[in-house]
C-alpha positions as CSV (number, residue, x, y, z in Angstrom):
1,X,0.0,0.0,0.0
2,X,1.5,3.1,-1.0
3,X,2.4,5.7,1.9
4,X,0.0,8.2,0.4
5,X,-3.3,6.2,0.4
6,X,-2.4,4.4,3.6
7,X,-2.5,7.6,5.3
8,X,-5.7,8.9,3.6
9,X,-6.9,5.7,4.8
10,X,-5.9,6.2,8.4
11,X,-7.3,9.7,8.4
12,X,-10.7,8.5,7.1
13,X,-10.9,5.9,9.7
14,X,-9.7,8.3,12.6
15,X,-12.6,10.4,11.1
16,X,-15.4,7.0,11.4
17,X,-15.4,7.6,7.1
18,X,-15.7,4.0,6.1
19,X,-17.2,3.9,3.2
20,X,-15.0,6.6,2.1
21,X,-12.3,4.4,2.8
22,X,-13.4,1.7,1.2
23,X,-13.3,3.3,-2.4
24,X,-9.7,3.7,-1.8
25,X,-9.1,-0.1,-1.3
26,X,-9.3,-2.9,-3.5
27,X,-11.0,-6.7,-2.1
28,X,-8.4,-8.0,-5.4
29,X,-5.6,-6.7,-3.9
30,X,-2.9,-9.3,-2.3
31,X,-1.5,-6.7,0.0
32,X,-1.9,-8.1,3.1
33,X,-2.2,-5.1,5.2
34,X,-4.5,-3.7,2.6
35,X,-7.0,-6.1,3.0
36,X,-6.5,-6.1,7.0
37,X,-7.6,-2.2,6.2
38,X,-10.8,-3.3,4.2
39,X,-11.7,-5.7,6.8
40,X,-11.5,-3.3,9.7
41,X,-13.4,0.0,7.7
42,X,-16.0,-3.3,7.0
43,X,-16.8,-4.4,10.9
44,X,-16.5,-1.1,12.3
45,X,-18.5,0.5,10.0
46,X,-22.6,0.8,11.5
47,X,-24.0,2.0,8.6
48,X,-23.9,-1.4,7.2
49,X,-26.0,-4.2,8.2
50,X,-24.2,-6.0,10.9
51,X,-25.6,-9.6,10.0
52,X,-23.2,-9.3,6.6
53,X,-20.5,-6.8,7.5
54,X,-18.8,-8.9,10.0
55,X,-19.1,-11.9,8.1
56,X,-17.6,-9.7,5.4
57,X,-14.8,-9.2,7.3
58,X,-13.8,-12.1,7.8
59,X,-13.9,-13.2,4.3
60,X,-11.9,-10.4,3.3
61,X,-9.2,-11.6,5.9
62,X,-9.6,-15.5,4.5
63,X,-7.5,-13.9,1.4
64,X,-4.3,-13.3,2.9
65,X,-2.1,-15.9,2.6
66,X,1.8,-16.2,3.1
67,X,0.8,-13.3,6.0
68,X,3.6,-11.7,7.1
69,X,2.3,-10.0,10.4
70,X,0.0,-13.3,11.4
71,X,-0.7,-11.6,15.4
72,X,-2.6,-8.3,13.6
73,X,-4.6,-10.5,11.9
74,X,-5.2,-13.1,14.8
75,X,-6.1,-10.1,16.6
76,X,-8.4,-8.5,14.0
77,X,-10.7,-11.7,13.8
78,X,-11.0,-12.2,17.9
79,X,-12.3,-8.1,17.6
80,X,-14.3,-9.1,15.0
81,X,-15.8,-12.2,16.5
82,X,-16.2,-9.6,19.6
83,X,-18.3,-7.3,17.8
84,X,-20.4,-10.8,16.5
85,X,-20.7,-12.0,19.9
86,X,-22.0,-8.7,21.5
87,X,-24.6,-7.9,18.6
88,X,-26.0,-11.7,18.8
89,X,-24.9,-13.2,21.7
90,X,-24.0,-16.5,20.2
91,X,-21.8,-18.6,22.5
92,X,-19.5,-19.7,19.0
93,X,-18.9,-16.4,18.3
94,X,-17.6,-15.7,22.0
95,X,-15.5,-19.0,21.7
96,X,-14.1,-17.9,17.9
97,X,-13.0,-14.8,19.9
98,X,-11.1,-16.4,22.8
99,X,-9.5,-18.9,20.4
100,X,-8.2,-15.9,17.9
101,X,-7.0,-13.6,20.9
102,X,-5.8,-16.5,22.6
103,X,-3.7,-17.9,19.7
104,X,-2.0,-14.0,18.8
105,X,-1.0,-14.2,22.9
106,X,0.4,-17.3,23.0
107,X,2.6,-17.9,19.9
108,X,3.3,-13.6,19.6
109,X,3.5,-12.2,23.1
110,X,6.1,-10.3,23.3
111,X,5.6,-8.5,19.1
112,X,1.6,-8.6,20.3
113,X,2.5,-6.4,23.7
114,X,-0.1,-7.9,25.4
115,X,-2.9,-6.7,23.3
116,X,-4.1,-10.3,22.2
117,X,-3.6,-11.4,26.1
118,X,-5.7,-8.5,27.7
119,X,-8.7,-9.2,25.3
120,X,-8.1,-12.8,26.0
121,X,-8.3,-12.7,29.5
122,X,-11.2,-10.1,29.1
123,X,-13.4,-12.4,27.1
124,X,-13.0,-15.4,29.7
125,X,-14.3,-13.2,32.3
126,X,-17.3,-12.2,29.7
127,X,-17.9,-15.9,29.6
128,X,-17.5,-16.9,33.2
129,X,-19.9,-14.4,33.7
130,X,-22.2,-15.8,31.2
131,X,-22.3,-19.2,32.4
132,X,-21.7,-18.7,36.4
133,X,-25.1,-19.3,36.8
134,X,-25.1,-22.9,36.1
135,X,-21.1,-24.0,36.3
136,X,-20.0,-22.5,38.9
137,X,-17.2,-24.6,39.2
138,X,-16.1,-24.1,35.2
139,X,-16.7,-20.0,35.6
140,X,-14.5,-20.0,38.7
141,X,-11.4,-21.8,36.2
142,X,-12.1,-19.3,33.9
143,X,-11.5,-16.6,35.9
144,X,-8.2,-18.0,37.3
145,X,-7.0,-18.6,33.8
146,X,-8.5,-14.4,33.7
147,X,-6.3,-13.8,36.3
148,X,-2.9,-15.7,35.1
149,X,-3.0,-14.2,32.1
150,X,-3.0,-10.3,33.6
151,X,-0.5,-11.5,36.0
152,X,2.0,-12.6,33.2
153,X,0.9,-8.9,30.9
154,X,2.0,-7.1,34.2
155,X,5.1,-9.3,34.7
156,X,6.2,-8.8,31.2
157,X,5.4,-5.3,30.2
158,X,5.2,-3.4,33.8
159,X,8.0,-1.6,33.0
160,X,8.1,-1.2,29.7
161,X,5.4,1.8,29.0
162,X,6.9,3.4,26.7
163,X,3.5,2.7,24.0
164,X,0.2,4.8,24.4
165,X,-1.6,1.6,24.7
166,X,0.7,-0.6,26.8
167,X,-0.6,1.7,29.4
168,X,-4.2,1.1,28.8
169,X,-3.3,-2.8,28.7
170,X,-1.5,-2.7,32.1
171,X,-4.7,-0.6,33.7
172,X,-7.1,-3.3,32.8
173,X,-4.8,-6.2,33.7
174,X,-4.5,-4.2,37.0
175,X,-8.1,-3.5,37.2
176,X,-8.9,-7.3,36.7
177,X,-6.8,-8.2,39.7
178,X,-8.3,-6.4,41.7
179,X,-6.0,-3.6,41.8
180,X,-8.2,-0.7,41.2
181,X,-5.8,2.3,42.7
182,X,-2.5,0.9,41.2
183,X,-5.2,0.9,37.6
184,X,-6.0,4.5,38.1
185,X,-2.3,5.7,38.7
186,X,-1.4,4.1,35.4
187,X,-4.7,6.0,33.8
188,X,-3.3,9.5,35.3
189,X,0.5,8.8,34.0
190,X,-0.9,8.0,30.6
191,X,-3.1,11.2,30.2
192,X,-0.6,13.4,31.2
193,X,1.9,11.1,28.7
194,X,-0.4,11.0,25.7
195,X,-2.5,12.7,23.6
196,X,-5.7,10.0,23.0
197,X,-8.0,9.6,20.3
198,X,-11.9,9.9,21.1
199,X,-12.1,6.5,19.7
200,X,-9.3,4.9,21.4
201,X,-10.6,6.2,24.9
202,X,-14.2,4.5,24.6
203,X,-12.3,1.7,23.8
204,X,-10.6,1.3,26.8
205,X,-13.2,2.6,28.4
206,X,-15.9,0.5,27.5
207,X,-14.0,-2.6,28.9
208,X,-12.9,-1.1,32.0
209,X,-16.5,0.2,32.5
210,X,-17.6,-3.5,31.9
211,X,-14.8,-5.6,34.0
212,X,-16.1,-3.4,37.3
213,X,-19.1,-4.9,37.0
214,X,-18.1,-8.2,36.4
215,X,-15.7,-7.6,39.2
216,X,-18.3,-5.6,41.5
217,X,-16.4,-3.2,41.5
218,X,-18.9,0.4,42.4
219,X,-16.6,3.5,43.1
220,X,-16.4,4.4,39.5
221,X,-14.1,7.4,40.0
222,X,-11.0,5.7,39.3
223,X,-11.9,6.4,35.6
224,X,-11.8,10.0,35.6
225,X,-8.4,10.3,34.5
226,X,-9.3,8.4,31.3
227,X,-12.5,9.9,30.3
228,X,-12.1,13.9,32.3
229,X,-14.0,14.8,35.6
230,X,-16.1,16.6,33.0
231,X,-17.6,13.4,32.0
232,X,-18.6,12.5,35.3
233,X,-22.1,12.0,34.7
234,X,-21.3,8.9,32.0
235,X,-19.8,6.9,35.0
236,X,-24.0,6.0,35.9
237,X,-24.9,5.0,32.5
238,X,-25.3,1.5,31.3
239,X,-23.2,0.8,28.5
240,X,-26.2,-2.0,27.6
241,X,-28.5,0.8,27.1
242,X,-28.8,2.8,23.9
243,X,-30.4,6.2,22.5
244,X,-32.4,6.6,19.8
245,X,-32.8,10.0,17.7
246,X,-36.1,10.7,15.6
247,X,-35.4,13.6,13.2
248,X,-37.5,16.2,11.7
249,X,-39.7,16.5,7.9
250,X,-43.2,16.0,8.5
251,X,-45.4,13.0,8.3
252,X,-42.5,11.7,5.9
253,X,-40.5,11.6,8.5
254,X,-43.0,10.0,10.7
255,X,-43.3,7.1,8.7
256,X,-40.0,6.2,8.1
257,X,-39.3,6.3,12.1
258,X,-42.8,4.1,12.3
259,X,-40.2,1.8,9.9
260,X,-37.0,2.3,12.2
261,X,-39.0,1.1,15.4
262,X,-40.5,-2.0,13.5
263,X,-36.7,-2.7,11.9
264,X,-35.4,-2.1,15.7
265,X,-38.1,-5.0,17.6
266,X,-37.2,-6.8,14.7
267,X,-33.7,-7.0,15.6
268,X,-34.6,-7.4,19.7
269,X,-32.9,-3.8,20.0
270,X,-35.9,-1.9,20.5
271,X,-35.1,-3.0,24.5
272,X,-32.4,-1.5,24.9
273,X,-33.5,2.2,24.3
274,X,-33.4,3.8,27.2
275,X,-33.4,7.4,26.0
276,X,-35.6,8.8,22.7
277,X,-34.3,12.8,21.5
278,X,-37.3,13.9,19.2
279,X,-38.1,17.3,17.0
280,X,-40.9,17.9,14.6
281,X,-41.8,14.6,12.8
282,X,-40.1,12.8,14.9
283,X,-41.9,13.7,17.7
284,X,-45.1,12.5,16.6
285,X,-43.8,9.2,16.4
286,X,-41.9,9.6,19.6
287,X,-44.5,10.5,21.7
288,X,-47.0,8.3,20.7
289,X,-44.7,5.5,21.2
290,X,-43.8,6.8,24.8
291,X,-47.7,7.2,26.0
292,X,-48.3,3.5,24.7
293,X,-45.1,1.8,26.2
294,X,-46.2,4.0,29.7
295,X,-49.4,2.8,29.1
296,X,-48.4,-0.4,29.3
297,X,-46.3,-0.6,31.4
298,X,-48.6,1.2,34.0
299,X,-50.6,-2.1,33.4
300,X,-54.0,-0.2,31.3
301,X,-53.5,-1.5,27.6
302,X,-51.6,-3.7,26.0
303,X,-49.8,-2.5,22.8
304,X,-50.8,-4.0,19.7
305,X,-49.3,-3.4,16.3
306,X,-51.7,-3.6,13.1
C-alpha cells in the first residue's frame, strides 16, 4: 500500500469515514495489510448491516495468505468475532474470539505487547460471567485462567510503557486483579503522557466500565483520568442501554421512524433504548410511542401493532 493512500486511509478511519475508505481499497488486492484495512473499515462500519458486515470481514481476511504479520490478523478476527458476539450473543462467536486472541497471545507475546492477552483474559471473564449461573465450578477456572494471564501482561510489560496503549493494557490487567488504585495511577501517568483519540478512549473505556461490574467493582471514579471529571455524569450509564434520535420532515419523517422502530423489535434492539431525543416529525412518532409503552407498562393496555 503506498504511503500516500495508507495515510488517507488512516485519516478517514480516525474520522469513522468507512465507506470513504473503502473506495480507496481494492477486495483484489494481495496486500496483506490492505485487505487487513478493508476488513477493519467493513466491521467497524454501523451504517452497514451487521448480520453481513462482520461476516464480510472475515472473508476479506480468508484472502491473505503467506501473512507476514500473522498476530494483527489473529487479533483483528478475535475483535471481530467480539463485535459478533456482542450484537447476537451466540456462545460460538464468543468462543471464535477467545481462540483468535488466545492464539495471537500465545505464539506472539512479546511483538503482540499484550494486546491479544488482555482481550483474552477479558473475554474469559465475559464468559465466566455468562455461564456462572449454572457452572459455577467451570466459571470460577475461567477466571483464574483471567487472572494468570493479567498476572503474566504485568510481569512482562510493567516496566516497559513506553507505547500509548501498553498503558491502557496494564490498567485493565491491573483493574482485573483487583488492583483498582494501582489501575487509576497508570490511567493518570498515561493522560498526562499521551494525547488519546476519542475512539481509542471508549475503547478502553468501555472494557474497564464492563470488568467493574463483572468484578463488582462500584466507586467508578477511578476512571476519571481516562475519560475527564467533565464526563462524570457517563460513570451511571449503562453501556447496555442505547439512544435513539427521531429527526425532523413532516409525516415523511413519521413514517419512516414508524419503519425504524418495527426494523429495531425486529432486531430485539428496541429493548435497549433507554433514552428517545425527538423534533418535529419525529416527535409525533416519539410521543405516541412513549404514552403507549407508559401505558403499558402502568398495566392499562396492552400495545398492539396492526
Amino acid at each position: 500500500m503506498k504511503a500516500l493512500i495508507k495515510e488517507q486511509i488512516k485519516n478517514l478511519k480516525q474520522k469513522y469515514k468507512y465507506s470513504e475508505a473503502r473506495k480507496l481499497l481494492s477486495e483484489n488486492s494481495t496486500d496483506e495489510n490492505e485487505l487487513r484495512a478493508l476488513a477493519e473499515c467493513y466491521y467497524k462500519d454501523l451504517e452497514l448491516d451487521r448480520n453481513d458486515s462482520y461476516d464480510k470481514a472475515l472473508e476479506i481476511l480468508e484472502k491473505i495468505v503467506n501473512d507476514k504479520n500473522e498476530k494483527e490478523t489473529l487479533c483483528l478476527k478475535g475483535a471481530i468475532y467480539k463485535r459478533k458476539w456482542e450484537y447476537q450473543a451466540n456462545l460460538d462467536d464468543l468462543y471464535e474470539s477467545i481462540n483468535f486472541y488466545e492464539k495471537a497471545y500465545k505464539e506472539y507475546k512479546i511483538e503482540d505487547e499484550g494486546y491479544g492477552g488482555i482481550n483474552t483474559a477479558y473475554m474469559y471473564d465475559v464468559l465466566a460471567n455468562k455461564i456462572n449461573s449454572y457452572d459455577k465450578k467451570y466459571s470460577e477456572q475461567l477466571e483464574k485462567k483471567a487472572t494468570d494471564i493479567r498476572k503474566d501482561i504485568i510481569d512482562i510489560f510493567g516496566e516497559k510503557k513506553d507505547d500509548q496503549w501498553i498503558y491502557h493494557t496494564l490498567a485493565q490487567a491491573y483493574l482485573g486483579i483487583g488492583e483498582v488504585l494501582t489501575c487509576k495511577d497508570i490511567l493518570e501517568e498515561a493522560n498526562k503522557k499521551f494525547k488519546y483519540d476519542d475512539w481509542e478512549l471508549f475503547t478502553t473505556y468501555k472494557q474497564l466500565k464492563l470488568l467493574t461490574e463483572f468484578k463488582g467493582v462500584t466507586d467508578l471514579n477511578f476512571l476519571l483520568p481516562l475519560i475527564g471529571k467533565e464526563n462524570e455524569h457517563i460513570l451511571e450509564l449503562s453501556l447496555d442501554k442505547k439512544g435513539l434520535a427521531l429527526s425532523g420532515g413532516g409525516f415523511r419523517a413519521s413514517f419512516f421512524h414508524l419503519g425504524t422502530l418495527a426494523k429495531l423489535a425486529e432486531c430485539n434492539l428496541l429493548k435497549d433504548v433507554e433514552v428517545i431525543s425527538t423534533v418535529s416529525g419525529g416527535s409525533i412518532v416519539g410521543v405516541h410511542y412513549y404514552l403507549k409503552l407508559q401505558q403499558l407498562l402502568d398495566g392499562f393496555v396492552q400495545i398492539q401493532f396492526s
